[in-house]
N, C-alpha and C positions, 0 to 999 in steps of 0.2 A: 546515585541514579535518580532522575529527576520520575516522576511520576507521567509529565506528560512525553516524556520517550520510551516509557516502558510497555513490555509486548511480553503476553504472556510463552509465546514459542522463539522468541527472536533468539537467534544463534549466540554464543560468547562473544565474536566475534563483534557483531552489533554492538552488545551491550558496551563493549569498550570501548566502539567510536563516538555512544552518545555521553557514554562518561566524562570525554574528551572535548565536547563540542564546545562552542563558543556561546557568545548570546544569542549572535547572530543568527548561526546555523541552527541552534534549536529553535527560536523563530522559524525561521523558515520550514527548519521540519515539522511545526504545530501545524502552522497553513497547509503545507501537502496534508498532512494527515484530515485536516478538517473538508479539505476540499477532495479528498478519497472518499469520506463519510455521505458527504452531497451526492458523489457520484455514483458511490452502491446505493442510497435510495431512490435516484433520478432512473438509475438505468435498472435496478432487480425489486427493490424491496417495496416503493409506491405501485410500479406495476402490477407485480405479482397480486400484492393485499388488494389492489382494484379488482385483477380479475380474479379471485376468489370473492371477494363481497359482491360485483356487478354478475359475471356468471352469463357472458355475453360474446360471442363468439370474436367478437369485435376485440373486446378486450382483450383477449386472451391471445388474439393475436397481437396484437403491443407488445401485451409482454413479455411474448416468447421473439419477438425481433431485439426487444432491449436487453430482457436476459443474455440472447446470444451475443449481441455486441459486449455487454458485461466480463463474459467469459471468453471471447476474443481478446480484451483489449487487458486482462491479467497479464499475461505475459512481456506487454509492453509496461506497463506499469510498473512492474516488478525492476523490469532491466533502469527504470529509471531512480526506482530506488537504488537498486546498485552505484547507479553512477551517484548519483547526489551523494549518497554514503560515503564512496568514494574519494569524492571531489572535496571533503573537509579538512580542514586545516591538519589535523592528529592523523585522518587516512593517509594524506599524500605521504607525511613526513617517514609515516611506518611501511608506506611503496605498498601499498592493498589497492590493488585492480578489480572493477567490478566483473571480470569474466572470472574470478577466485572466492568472491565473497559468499559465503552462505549469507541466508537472510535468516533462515528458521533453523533450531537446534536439528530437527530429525530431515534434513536434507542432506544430501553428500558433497551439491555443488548450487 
């Protein structure tokens, strides 16, 4: 298990498609993951810490529009982890569908 595919909740499941991955695929899956990171600070974590430092009604509205778009746009995110999980070389071969895959050990589906 490579360190930069590893998650401390991530399902068994998971861990055996990033065990499996390619070069390629784990590339690709370092960029998602970095470009997940940009997107919780851009959309919750810079706003938020502004409007706690600034303390301005102004701010505060930002960042309860980007929060919420944040927390909307989980669920779509997620589904694309599925597929991309999915879509690897070791997923297809072993027939693993993203509407079957857990992502985190303490989920059901």
């Amino acid at each position: 298990m490579s360190w930069k595919t590893w998650s401390p909740f991530q399902s068994p499941e998971v861990k055996e498609i990033c065990a499996h991955m390619t070069l390629e695929e784990r590339t690709a899956l370092t960029w998602r993951g970095a470009l997940y990171g940009l997107w919780c600070a851009a959309t919750f974590a810079i706003p938020l810490s502004r409007a706690l430092v600034d303390q301005t009604p102004s701010s505060w509205t930002v960042a309860g529009i980007l929060c919420t778009i944040h927390i909307i746009a989980i669920p779509f995110w997620l589904r694309a982890q599925r597929r991309f999980l999915c879509g690897t070389t070791w997923a297809r071969t072993q027939g693993l569908t993203p509407d079957r895959l857990r992502l985190f050990h303490f989920c059901t589906s």
